[in-house]
PDBQT receptor file of N, H, CA, C and O in Angstrom, charges set to zero:
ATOM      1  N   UNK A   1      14.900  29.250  -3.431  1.00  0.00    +0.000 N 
ATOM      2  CA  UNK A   1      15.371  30.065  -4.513  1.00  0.00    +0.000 C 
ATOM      3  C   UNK A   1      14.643  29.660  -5.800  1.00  0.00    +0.000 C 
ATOM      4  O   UNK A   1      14.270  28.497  -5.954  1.00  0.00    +0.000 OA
ATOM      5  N   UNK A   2      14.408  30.746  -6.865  1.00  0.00    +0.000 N 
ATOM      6  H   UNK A   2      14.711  31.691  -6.740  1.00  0.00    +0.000 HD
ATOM      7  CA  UNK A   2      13.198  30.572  -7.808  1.00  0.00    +0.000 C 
ATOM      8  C   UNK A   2      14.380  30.008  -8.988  1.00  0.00    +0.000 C 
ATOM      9  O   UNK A   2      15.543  30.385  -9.131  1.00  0.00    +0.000 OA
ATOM     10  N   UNK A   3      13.640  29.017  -9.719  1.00  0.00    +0.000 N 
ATOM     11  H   UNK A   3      12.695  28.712  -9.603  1.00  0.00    +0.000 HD
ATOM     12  CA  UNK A   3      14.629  28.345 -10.693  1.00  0.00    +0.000 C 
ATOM     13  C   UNK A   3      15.113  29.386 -11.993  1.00  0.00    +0.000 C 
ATOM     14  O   UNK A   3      14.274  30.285 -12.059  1.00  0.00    +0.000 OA
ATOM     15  N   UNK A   4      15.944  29.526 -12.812  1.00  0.00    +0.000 N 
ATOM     16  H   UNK A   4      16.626  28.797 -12.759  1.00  0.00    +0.000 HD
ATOM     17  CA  UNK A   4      16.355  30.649 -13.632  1.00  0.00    +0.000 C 
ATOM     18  C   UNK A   4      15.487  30.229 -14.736  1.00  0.00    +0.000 C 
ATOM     19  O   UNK A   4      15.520  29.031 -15.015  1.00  0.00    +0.000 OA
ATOM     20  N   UNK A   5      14.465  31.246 -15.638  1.00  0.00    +0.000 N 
ATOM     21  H   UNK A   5      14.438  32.220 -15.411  1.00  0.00    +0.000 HD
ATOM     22  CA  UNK A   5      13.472  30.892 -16.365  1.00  0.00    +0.000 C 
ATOM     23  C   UNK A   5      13.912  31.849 -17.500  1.00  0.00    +0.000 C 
ATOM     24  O   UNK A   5      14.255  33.011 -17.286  1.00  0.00    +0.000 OA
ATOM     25  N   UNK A   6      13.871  31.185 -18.909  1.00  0.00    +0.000 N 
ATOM     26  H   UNK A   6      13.592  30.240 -19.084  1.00  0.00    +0.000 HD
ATOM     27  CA  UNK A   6      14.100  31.433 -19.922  1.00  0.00    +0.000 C 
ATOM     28  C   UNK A   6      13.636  32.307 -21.085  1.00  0.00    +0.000 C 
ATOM     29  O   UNK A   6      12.909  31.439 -21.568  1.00  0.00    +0.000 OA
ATOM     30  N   UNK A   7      13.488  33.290 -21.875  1.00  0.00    +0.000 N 
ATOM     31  H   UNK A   7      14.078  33.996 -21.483  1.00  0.00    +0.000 HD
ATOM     32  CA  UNK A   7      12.507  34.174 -22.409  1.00  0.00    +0.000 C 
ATOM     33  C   UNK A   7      12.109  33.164 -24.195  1.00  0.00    +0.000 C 
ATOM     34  O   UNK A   7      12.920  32.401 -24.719  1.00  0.00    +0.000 OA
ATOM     35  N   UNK A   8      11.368  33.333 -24.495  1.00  0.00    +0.000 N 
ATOM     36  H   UNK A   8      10.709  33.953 -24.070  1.00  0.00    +0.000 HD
ATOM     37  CA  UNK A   8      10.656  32.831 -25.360  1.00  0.00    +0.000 C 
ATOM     38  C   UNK A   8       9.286  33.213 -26.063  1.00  0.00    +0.000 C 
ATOM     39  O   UNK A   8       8.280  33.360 -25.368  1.00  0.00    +0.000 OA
ATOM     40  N   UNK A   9       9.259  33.317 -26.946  1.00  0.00    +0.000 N 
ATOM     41  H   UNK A   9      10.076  33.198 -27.510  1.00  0.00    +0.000 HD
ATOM     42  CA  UNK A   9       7.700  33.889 -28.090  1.00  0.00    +0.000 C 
ATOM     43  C   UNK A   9       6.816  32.923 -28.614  1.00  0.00    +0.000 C 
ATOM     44  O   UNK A   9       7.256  32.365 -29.620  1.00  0.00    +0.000 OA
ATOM     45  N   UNK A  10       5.691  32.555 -28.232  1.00  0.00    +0.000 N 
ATOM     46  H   UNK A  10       5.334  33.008 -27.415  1.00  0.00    +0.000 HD
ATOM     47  CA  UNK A  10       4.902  31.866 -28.347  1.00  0.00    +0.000 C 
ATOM     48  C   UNK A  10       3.636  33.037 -29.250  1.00  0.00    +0.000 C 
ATOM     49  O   UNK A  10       3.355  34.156 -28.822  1.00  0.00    +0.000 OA
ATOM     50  N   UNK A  11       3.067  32.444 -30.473  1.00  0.00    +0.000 N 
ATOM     51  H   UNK A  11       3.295  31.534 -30.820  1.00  0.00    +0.000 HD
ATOM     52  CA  UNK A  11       1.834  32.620 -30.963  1.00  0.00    +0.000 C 
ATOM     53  C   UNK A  11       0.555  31.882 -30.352  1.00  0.00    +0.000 C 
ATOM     54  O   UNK A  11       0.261  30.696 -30.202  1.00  0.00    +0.000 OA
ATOM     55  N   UNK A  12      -0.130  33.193 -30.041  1.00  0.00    +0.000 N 
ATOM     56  H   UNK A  12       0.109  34.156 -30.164  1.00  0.00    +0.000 HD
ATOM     57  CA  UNK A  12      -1.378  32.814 -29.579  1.00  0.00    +0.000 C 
ATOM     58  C   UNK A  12      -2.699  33.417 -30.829  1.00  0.00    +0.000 C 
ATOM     59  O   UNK A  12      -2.721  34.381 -31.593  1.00  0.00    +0.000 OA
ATOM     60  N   UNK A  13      -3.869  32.088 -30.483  1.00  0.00    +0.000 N 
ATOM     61  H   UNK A  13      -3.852  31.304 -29.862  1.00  0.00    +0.000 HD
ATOM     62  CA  UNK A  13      -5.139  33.421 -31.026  1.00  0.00    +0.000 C 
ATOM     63  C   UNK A  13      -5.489  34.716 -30.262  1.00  0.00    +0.000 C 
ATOM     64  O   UNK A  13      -5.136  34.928 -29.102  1.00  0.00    +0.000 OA
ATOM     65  N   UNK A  14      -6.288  35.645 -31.097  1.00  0.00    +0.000 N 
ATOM     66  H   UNK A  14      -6.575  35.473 -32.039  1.00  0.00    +0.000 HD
ATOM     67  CA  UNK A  14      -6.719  36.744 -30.430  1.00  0.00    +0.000 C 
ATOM     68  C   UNK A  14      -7.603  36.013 -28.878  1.00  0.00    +0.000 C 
ATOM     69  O   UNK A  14      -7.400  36.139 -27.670  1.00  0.00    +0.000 OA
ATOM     70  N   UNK A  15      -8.407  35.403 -29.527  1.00  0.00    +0.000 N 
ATOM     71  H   UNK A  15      -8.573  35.300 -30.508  1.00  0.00    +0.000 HD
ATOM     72  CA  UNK A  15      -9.273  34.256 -28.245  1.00  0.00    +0.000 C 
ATOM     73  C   UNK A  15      -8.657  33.510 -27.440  1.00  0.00    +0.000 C 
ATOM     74  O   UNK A  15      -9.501  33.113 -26.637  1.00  0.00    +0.000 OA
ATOM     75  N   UNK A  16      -7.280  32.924 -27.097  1.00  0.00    +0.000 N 
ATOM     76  H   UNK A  16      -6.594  33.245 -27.749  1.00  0.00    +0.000 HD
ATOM     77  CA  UNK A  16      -6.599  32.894 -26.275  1.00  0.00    +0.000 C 
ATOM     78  C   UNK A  16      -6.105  33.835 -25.392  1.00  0.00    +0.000 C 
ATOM     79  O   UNK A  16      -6.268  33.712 -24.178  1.00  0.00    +0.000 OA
ATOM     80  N   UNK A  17      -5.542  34.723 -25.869  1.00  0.00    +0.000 N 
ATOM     81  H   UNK A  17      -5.409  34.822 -26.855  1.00  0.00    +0.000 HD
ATOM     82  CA  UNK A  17      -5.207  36.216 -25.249  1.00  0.00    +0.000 C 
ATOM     83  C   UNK A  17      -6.137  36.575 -24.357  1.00  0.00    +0.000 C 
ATOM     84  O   UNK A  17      -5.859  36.534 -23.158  1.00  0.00    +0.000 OA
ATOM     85  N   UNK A  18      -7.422  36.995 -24.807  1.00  0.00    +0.000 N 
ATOM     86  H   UNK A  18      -7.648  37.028 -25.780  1.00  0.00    +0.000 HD
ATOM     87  CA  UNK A  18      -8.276  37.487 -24.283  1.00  0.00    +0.000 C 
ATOM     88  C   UNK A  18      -8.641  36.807 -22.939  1.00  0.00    +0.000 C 
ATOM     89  O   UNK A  18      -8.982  37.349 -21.888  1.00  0.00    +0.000 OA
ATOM     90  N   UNK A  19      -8.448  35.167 -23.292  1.00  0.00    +0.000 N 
ATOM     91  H   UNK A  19      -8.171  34.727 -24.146  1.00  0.00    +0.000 HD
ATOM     92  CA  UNK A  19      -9.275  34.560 -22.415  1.00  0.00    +0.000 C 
ATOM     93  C   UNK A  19      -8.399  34.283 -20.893  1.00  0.00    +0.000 C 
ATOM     94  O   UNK A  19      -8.856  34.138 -19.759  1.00  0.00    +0.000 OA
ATOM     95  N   UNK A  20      -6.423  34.273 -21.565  1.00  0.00    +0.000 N 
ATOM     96  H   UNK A  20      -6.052  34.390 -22.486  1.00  0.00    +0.000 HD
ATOM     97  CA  UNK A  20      -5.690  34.398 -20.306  1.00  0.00    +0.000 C 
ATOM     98  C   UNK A  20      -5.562  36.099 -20.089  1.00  0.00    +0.000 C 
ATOM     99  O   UNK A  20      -5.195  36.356 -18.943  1.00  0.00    +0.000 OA
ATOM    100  N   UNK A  21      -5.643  36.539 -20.399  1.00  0.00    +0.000 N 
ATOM    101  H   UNK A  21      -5.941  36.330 -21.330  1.00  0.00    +0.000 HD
ATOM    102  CA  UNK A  21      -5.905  37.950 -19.526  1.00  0.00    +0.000 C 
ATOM    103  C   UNK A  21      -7.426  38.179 -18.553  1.00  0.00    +0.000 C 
ATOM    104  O   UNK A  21      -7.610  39.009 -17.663  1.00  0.00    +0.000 OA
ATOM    105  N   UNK A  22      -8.327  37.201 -19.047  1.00  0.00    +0.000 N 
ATOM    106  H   UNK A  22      -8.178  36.527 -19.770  1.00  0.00    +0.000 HD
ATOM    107  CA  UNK A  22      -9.847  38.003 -17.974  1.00  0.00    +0.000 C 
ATOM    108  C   UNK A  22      -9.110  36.382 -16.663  1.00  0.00    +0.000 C 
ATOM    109  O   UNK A  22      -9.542  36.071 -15.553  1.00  0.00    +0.000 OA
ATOM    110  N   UNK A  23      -8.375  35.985 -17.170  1.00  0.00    +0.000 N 
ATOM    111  H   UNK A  23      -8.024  36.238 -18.071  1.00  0.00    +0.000 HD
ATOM    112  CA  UNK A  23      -7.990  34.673 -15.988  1.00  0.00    +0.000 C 
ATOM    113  C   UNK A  23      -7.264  35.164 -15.269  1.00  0.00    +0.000 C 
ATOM    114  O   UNK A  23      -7.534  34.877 -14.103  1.00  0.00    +0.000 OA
ATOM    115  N   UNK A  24      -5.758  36.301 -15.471  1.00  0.00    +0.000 N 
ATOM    116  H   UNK A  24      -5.537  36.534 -16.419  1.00  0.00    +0.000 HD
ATOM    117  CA  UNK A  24      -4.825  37.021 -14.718  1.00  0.00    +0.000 C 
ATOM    118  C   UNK A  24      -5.436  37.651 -14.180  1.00  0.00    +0.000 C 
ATOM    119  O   UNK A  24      -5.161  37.567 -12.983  1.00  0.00    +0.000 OA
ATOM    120  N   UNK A  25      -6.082  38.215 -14.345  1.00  0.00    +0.000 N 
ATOM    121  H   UNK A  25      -6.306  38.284 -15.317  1.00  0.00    +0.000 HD
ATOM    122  CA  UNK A  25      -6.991  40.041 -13.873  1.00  0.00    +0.000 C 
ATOM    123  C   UNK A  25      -7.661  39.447 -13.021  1.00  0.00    +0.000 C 
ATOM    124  O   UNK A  25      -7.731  40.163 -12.022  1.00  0.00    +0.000 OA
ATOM    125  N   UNK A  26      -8.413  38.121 -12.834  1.00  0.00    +0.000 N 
ATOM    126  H   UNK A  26      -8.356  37.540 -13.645  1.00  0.00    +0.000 HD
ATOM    127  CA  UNK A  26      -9.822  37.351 -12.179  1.00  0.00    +0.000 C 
ATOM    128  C   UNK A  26      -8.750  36.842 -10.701  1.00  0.00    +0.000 C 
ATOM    129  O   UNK A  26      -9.245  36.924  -9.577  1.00  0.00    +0.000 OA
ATOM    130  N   UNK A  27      -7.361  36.358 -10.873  1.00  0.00    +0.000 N 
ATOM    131  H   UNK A  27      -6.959  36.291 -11.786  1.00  0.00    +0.000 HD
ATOM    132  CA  UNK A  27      -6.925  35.288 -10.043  1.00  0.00    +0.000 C 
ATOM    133  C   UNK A  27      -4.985  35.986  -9.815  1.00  0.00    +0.000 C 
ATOM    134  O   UNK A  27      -3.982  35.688  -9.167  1.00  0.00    +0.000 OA
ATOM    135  N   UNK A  28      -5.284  36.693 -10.507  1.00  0.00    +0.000 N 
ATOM    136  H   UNK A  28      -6.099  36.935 -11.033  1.00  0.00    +0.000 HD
ATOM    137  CA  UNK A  28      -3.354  37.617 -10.455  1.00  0.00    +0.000 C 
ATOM    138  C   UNK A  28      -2.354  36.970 -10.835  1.00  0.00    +0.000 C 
ATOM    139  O   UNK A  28      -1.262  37.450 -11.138  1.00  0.00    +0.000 OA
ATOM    140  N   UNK A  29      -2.722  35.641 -10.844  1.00  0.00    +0.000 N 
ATOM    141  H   UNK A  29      -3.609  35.251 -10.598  1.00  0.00    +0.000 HD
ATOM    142  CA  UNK A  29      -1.406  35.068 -11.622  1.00  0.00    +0.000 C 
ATOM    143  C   UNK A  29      -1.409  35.234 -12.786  1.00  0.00    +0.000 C 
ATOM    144  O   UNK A  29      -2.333  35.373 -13.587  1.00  0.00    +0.000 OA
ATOM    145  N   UNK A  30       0.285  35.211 -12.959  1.00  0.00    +0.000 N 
ATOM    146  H   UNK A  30       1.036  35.097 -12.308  1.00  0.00    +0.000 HD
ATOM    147  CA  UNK A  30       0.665  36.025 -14.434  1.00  0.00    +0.000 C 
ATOM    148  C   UNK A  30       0.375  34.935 -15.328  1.00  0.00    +0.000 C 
ATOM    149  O   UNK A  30       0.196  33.755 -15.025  1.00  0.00    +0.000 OA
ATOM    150  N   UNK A  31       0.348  35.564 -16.667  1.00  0.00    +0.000 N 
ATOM    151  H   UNK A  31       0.494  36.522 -16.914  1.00  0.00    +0.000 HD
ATOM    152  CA  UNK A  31      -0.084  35.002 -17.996  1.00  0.00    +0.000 C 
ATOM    153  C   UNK A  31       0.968  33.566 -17.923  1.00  0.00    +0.000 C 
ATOM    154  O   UNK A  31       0.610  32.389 -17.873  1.00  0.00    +0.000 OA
ATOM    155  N   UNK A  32       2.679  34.253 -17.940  1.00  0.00    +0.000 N 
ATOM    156  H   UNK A  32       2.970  35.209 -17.981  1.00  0.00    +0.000 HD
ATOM    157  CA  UNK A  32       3.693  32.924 -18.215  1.00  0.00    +0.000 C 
ATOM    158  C   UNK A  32       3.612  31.904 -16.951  1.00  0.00    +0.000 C 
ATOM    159  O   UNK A  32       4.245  30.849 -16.990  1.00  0.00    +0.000 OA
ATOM    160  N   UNK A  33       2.894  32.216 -15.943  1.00  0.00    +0.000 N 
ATOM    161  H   UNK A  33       2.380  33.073 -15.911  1.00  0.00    +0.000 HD
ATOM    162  CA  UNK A  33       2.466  31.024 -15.087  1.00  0.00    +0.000 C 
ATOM    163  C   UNK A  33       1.800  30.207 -15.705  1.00  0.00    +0.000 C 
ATOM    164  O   UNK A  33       2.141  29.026 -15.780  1.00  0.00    +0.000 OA
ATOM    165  N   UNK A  34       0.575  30.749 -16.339  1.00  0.00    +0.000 N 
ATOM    166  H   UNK A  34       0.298  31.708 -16.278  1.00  0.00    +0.000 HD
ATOM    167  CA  UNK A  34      -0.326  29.665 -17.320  1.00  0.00    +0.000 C 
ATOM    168  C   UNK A  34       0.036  28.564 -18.129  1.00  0.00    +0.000 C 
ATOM    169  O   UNK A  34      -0.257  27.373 -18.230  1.00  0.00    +0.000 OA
ATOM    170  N   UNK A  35       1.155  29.810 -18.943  1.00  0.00    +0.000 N 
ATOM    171  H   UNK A  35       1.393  30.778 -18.861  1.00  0.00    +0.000 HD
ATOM    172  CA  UNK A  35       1.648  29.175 -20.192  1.00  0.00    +0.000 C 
ATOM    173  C   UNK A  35       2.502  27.829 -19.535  1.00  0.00    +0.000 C 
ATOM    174  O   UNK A  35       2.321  26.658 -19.871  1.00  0.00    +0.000 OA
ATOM    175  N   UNK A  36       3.569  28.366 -18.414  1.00  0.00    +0.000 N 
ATOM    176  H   UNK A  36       3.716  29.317 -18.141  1.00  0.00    +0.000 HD
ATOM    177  CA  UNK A  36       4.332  27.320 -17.790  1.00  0.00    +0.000 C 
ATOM    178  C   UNK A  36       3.943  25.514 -17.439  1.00  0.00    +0.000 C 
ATOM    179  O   UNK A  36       4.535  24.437 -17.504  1.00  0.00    +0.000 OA
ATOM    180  N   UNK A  37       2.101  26.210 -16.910  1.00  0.00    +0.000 N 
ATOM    181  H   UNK A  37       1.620  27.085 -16.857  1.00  0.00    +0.000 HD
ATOM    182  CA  UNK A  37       1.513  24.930 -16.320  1.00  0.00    +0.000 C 
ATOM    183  C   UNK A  37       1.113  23.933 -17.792  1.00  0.00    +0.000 C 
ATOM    184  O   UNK A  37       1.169  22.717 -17.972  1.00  0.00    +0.000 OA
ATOM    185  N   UNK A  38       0.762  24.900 -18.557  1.00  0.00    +0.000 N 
ATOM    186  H   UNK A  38       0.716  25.888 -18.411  1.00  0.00    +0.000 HD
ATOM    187  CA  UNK A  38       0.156  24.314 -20.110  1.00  0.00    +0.000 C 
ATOM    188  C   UNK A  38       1.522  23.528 -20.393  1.00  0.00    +0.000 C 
ATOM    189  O   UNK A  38       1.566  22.299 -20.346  1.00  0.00    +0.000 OA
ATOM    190  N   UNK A  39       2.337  24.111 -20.610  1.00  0.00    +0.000 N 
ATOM    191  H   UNK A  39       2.301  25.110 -20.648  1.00  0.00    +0.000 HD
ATOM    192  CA  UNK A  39       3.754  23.536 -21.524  1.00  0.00    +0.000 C 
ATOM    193  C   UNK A  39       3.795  22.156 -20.475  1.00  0.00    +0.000 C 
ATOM    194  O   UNK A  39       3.706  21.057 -21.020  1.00  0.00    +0.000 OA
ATOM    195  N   UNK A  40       3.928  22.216 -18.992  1.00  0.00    +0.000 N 
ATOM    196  H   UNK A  40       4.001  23.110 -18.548  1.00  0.00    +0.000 HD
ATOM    197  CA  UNK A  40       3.713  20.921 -18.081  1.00  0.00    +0.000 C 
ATOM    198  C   UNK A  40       2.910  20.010 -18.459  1.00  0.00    +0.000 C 
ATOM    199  O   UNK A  40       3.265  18.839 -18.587  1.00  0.00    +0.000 OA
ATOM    200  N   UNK A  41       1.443  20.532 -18.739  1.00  0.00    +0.000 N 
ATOM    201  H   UNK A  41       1.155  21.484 -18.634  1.00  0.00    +0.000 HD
ATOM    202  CA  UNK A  41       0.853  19.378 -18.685  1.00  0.00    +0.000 C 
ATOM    203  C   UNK A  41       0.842  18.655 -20.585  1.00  0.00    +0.000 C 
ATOM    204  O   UNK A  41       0.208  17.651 -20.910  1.00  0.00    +0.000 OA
ATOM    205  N   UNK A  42       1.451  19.252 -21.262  1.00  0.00    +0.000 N 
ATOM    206  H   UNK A  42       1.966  20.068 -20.998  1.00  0.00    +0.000 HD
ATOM    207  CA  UNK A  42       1.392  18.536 -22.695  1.00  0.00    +0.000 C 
ATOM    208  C   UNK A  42       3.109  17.761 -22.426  1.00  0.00    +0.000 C 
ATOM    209  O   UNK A  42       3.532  16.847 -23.134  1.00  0.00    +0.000 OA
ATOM    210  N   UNK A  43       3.825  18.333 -21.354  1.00  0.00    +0.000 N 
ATOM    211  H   UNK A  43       3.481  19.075 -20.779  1.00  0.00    +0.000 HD
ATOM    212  CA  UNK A  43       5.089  16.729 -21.655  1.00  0.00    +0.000 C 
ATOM    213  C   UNK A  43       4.529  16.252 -21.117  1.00  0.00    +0.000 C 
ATOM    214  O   UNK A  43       4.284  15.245 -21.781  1.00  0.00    +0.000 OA
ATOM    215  N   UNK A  44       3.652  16.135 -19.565  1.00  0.00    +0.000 N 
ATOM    216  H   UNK A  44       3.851  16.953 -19.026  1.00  0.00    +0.000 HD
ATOM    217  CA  UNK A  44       3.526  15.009 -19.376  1.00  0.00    +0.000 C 
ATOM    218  C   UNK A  44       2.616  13.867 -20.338  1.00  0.00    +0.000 C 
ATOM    219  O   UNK A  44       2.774  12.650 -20.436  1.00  0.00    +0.000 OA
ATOM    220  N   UNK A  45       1.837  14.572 -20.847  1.00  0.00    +0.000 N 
ATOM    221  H   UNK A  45       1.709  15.560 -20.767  1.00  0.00    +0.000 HD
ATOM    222  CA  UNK A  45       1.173  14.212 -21.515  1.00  0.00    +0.000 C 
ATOM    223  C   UNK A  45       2.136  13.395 -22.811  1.00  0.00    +0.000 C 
ATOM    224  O   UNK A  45       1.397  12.494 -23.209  1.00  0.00    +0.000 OA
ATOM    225  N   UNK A  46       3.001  13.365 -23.334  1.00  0.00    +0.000 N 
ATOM    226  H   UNK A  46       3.601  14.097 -23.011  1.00  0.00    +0.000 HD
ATOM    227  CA  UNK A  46       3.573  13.243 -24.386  1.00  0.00    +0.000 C 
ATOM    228  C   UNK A  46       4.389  12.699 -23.858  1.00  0.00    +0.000 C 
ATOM    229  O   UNK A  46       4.980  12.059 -24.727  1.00  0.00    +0.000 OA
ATOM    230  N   UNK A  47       5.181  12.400 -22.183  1.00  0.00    +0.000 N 
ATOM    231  H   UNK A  47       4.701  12.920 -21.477  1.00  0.00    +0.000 HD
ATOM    232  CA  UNK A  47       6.570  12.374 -21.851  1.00  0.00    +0.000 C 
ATOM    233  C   UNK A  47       7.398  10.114 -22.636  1.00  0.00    +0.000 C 
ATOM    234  O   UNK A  47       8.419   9.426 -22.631  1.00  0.00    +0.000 OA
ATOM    235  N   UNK A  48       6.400  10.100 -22.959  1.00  0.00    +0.000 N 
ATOM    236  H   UNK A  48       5.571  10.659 -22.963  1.00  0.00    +0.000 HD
ATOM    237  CA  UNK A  48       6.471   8.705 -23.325  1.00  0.00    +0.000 C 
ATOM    238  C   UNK A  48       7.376   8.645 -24.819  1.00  0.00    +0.000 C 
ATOM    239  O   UNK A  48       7.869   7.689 -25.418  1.00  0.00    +0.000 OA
ATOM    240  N   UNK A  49       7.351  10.067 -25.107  1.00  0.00    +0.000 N 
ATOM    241  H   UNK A  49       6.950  10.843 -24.621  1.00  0.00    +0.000 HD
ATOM    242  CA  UNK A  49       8.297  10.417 -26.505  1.00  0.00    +0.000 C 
ATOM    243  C   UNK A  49       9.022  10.965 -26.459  1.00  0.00    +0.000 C 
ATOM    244  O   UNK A  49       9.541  11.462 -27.459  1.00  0.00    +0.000 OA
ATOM    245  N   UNK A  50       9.583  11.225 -24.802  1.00  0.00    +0.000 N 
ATOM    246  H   UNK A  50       9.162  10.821 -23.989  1.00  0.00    +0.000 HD
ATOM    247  CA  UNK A  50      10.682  11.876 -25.267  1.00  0.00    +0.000 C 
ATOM    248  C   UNK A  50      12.201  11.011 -25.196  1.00  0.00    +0.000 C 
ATOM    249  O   UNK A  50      12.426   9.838 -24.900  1.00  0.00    +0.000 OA
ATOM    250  N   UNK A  51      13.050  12.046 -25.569  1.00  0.00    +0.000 N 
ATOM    251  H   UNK A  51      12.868  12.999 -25.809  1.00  0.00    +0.000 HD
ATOM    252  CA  UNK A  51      14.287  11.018 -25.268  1.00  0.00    +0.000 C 
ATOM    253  C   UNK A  51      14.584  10.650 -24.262  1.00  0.00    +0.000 C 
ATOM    254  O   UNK A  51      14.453  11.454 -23.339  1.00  0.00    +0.000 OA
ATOM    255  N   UNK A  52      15.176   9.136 -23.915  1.00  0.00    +0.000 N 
ATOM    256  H   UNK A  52      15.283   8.482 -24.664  1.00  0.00    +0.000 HD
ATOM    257  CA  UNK A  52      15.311   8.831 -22.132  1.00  0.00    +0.000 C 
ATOM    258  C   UNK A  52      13.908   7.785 -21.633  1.00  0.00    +0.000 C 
ATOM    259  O   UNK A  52      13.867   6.830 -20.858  1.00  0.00    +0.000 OA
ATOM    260  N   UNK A  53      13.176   8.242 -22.199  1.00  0.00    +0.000 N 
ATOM    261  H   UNK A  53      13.209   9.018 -22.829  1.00  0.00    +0.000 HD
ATOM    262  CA  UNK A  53      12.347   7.358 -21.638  1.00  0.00    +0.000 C 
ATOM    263  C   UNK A  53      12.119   5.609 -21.913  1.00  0.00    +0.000 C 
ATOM    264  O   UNK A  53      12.202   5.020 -22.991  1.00  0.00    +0.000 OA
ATOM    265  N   UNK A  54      11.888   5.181 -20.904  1.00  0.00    +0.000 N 
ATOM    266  H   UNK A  54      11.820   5.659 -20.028  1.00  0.00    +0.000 HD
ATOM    267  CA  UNK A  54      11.792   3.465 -20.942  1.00  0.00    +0.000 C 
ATOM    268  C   UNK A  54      10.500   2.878 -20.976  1.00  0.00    +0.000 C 
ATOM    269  O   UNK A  54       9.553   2.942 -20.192  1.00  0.00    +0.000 OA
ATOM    270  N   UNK A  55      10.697   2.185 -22.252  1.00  0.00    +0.000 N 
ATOM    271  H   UNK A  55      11.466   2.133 -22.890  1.00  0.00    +0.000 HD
ATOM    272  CA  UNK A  55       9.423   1.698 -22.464  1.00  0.00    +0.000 C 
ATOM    273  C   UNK A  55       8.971   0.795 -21.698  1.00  0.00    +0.000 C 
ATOM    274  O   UNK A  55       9.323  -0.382 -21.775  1.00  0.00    +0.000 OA
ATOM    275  N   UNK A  56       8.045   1.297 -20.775  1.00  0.00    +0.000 N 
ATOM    276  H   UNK A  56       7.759   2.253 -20.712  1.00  0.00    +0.000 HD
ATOM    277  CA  UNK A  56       7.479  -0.126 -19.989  1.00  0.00    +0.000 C 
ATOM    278  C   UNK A  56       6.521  -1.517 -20.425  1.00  0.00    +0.000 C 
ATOM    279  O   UNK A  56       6.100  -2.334 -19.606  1.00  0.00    +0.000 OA
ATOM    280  N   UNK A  57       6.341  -1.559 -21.596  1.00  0.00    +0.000 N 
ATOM    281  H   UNK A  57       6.683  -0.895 -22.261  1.00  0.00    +0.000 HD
ATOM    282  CA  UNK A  57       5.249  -2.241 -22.446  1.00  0.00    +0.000 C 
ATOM    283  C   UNK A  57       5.957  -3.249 -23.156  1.00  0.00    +0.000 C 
ATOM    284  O   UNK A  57       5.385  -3.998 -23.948  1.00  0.00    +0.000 OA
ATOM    285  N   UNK A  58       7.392  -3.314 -22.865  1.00  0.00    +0.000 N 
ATOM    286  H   UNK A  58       7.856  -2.706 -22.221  1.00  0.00    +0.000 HD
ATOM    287  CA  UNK A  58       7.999  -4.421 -23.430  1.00  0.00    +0.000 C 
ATOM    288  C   UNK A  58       7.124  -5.854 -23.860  1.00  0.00    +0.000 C 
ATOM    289  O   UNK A  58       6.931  -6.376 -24.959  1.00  0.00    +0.000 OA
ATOM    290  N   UNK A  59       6.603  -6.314 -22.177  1.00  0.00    +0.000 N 
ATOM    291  H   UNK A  59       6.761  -5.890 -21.285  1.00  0.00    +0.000 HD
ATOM    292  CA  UNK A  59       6.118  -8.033 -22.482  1.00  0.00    +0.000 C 
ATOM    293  C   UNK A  59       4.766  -7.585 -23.267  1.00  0.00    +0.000 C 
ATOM    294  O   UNK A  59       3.968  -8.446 -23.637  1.00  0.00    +0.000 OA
ATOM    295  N   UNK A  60       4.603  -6.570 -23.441  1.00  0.00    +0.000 N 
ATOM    296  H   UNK A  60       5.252  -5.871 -23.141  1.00  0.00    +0.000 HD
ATOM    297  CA  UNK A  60       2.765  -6.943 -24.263  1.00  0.00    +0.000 C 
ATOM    298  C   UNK A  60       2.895  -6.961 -25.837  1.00  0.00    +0.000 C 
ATOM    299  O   UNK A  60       1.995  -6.441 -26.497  1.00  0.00    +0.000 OA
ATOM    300  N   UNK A  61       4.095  -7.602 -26.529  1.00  0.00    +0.000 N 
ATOM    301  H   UNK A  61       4.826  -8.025 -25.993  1.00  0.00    +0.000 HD
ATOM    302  CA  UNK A  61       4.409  -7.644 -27.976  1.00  0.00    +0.000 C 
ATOM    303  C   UNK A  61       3.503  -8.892 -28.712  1.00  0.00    +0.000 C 
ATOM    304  O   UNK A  61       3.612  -9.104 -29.920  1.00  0.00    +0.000 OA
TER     305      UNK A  61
């Protein structure tokens, strides 16, 4: 079963747009797939700030 997904407005450049639409049209996956994987890979990228997380770097003070 597909998880319940939320609606939301994101600003893009004209040059973004362009460039996930010749990517949908090239490969069929939809635009908010993109956006989905993007928004993924900047927490993980960042996930070290979010709340909850444990700092593993304690002994290197």
């Amino acid at each position: 079963m597909a998880r319940k997904k939320l609606s939301t407005t994101v600003y893009i450049t004209p040059e973004q747009d362009a460039r996930l639409k010749a990517l949908t049209q090239r490969t069929k996956v939809p635009t908010a797939e993109y956006i989905r994987q993007g928004i993924d890979l900047v927490l993980e990228k960042y996930r070290d700030q979010l709340p909850g997380q444990v700092d593993l770097h304690l002994g290197s003070r």
